[in-house]
Backbone as CSV, one residue per row, in Angstrom:
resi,resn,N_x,N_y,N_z,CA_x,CA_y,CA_z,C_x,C_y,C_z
1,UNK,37.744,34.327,115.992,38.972,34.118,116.737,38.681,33.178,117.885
2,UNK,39.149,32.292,118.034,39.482,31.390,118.642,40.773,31.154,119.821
3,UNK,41.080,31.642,121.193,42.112,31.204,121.818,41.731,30.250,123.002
4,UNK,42.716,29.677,123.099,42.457,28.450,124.128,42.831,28.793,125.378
5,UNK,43.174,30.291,125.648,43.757,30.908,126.723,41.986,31.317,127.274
6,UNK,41.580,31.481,126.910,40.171,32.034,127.377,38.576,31.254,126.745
7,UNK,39.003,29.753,126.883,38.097,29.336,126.340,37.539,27.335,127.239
8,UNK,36.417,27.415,126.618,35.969,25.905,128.121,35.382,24.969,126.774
9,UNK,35.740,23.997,126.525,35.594,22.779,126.073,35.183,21.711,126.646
10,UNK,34.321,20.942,126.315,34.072,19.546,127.223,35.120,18.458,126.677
11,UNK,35.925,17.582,126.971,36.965,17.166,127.366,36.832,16.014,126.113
12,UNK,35.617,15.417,126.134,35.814,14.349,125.316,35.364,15.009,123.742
13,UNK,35.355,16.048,123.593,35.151,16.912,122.175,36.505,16.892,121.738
14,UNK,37.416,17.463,122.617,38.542,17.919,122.200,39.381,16.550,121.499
15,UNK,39.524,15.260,122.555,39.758,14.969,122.587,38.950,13.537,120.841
16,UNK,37.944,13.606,120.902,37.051,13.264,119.691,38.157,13.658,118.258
17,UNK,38.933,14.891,118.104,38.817,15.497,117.206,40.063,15.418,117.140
18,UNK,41.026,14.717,118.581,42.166,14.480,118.257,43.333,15.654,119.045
19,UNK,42.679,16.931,119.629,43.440,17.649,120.307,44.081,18.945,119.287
20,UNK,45.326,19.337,119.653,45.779,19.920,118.895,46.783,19.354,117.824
21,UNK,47.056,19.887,116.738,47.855,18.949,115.869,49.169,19.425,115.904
22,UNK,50.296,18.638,116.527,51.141,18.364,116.762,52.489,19.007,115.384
23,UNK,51.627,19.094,114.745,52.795,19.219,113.067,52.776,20.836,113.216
24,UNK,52.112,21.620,114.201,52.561,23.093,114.276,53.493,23.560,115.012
25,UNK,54.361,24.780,114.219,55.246,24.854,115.293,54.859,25.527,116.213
26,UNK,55.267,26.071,117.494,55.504,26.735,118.822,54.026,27.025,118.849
27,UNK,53.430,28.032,119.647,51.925,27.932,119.552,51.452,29.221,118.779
28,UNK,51.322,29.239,117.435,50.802,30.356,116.322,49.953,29.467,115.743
29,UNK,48.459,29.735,115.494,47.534,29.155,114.615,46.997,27.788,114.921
30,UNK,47.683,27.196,116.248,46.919,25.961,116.826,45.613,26.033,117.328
31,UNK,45.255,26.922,117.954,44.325,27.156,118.500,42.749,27.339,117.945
32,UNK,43.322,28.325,116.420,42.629,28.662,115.485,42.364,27.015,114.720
33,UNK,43.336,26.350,114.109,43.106,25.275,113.744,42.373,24.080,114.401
34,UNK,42.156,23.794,115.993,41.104,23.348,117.023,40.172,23.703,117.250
35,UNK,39.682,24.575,116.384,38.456,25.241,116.486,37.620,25.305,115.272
36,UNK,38.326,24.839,114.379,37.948,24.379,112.567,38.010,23.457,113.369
37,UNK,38.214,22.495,114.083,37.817,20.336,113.843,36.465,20.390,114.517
38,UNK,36.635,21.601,115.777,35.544,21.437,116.508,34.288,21.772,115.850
39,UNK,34.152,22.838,115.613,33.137,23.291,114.389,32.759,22.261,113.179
40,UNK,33.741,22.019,112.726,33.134,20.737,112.063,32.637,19.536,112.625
41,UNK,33.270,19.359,113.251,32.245,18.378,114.055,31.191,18.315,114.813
42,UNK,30.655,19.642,114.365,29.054,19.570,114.971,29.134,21.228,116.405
43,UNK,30.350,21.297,116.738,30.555,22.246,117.912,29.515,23.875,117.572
44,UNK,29.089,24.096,118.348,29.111,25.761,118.477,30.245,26.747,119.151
45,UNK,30.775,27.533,118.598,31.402,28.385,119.061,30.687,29.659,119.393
46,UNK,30.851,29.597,120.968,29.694,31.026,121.017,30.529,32.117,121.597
47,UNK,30.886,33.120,121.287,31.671,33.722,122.114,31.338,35.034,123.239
48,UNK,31.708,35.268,124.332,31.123,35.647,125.319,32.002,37.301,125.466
49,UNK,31.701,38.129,124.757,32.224,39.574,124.683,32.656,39.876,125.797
50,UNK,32.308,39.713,126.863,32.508,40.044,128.138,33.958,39.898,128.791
51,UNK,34.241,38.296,127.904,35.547,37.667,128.710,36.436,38.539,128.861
52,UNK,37.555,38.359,129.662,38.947,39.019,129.381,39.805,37.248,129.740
53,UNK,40.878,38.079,128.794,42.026,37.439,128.856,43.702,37.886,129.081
54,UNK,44.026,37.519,129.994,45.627,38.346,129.604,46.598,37.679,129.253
55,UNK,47.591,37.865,128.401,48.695,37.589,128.031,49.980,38.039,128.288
56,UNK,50.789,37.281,127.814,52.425,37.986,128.734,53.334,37.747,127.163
57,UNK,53.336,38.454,126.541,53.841,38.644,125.139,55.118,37.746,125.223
58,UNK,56.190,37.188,124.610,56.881,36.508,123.949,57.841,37.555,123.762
59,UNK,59.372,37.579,124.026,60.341,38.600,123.892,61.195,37.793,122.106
60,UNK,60.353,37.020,121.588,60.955,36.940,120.376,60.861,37.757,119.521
61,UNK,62.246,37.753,118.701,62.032,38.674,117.626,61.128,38.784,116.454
62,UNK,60.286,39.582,116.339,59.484,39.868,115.314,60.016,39.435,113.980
63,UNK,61.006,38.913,113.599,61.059,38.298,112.103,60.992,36.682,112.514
64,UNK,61.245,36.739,113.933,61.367,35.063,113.621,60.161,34.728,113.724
65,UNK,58.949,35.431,114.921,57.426,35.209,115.097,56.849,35.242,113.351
66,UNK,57.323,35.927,112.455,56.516,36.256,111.331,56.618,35.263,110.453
67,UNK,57.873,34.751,109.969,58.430,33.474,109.698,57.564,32.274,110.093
68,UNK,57.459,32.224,111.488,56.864,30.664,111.806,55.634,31.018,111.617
69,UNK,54.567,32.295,111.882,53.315,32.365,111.727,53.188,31.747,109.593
70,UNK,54.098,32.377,108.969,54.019,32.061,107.595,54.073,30.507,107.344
71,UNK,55.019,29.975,108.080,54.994,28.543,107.931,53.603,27.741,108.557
72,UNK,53.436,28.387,109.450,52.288,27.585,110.360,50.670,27.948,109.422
73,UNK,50.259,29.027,108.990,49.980,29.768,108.208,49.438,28.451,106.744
74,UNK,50.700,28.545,106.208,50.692,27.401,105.507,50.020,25.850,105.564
75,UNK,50.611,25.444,106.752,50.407,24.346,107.233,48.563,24.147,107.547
76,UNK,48.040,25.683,108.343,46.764,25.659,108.287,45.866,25.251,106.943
77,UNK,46.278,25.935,105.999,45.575,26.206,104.582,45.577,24.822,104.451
78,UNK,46.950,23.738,104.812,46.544,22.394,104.464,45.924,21.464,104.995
79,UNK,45.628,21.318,106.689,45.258,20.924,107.114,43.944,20.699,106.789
80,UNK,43.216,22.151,106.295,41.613,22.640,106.115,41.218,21.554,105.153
81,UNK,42.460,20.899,104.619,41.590,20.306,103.196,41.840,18.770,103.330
82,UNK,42.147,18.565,104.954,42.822,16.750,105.277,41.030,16.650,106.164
83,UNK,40.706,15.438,105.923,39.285,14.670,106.173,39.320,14.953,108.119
84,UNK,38.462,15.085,108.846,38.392,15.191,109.744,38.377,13.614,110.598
85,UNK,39.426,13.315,111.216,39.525,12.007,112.102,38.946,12.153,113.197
86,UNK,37.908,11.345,113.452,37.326,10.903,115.237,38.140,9.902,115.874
87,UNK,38.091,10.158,117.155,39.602,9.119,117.868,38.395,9.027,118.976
88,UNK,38.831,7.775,119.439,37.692,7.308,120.791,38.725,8.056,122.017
89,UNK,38.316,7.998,123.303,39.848,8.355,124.279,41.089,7.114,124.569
90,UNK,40.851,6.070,124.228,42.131,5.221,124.182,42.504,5.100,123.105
91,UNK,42.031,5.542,121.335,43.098,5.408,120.446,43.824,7.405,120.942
92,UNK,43.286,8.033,121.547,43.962,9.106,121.730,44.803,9.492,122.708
93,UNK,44.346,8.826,123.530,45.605,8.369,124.763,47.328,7.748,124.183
94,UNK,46.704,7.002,123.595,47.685,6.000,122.671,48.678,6.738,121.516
95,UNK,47.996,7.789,120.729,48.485,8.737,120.218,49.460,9.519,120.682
96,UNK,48.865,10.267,122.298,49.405,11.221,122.920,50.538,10.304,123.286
97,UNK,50.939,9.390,124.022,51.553,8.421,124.844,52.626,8.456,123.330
98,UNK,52.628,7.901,122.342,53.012,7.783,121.156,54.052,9.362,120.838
99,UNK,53.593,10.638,121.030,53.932,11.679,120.717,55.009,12.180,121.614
100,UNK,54.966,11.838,123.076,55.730,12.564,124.132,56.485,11.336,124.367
101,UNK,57.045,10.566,124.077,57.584,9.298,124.233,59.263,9.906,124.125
102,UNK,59.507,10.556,122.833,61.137,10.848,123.511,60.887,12.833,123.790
103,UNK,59.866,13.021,124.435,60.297,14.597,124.573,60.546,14.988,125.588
104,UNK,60.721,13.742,126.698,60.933,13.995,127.970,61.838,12.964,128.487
105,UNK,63.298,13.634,129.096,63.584,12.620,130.288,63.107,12.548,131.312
106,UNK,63.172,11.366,131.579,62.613,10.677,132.957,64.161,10.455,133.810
107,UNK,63.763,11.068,135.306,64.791,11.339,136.078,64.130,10.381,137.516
108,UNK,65.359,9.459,138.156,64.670,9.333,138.575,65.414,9.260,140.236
């Protein structure tokens, strides 16, 4: 298990491997799936029993969480079998810049 709520990465790994992938919905199985690129790419995952983490649960309804985990779910199983891309930090900048381009107005 893998969460990004309780976890330290060096910056240009993450970013090597491309970040999180964008084609998931809301945040179910991203985390888990950033941690398959990292691992493949050479990473150790060591995990430190000790940690704590807390969370503040989600007041969504349990069919709709189960639903998107199934879809996302899915989406994992396919990802596992797409070639692993290395991105330098300006084709990934460029990406990101590329991705948030209409998800935000700018107010000014």
């Amino acid at each position: 298990m893998f969460l990004t709520c309780n976890a330290s990465v060096p910056r240009k790994k993450i970013i090597k491997v491309g970040g999180f992938d964008t084609r998931f919905e809301k945040n179910i199985l991203e985390d888990t799936h950033l941690a398959a690129k990292l691992i493949a790419s050479g990473m150790y995952v060591v995990p430190i029993l000790e940690a704590a983490a807390y969370h503040i649960a989600h007041k969504a309804p349990k069919k709709q969480h189960h639903e998107k985990f199934k879809r996302n779910f899915q989406l994992y199983v396919k990802f596992k079998k797409e070639n692993l891309i290395y991105y330098t930090e300006n084709e990934w900048k460029g990406k990101m810049k590329n991705y948030f381009k209409d998800k935000f107005e700018i107010i000014n």
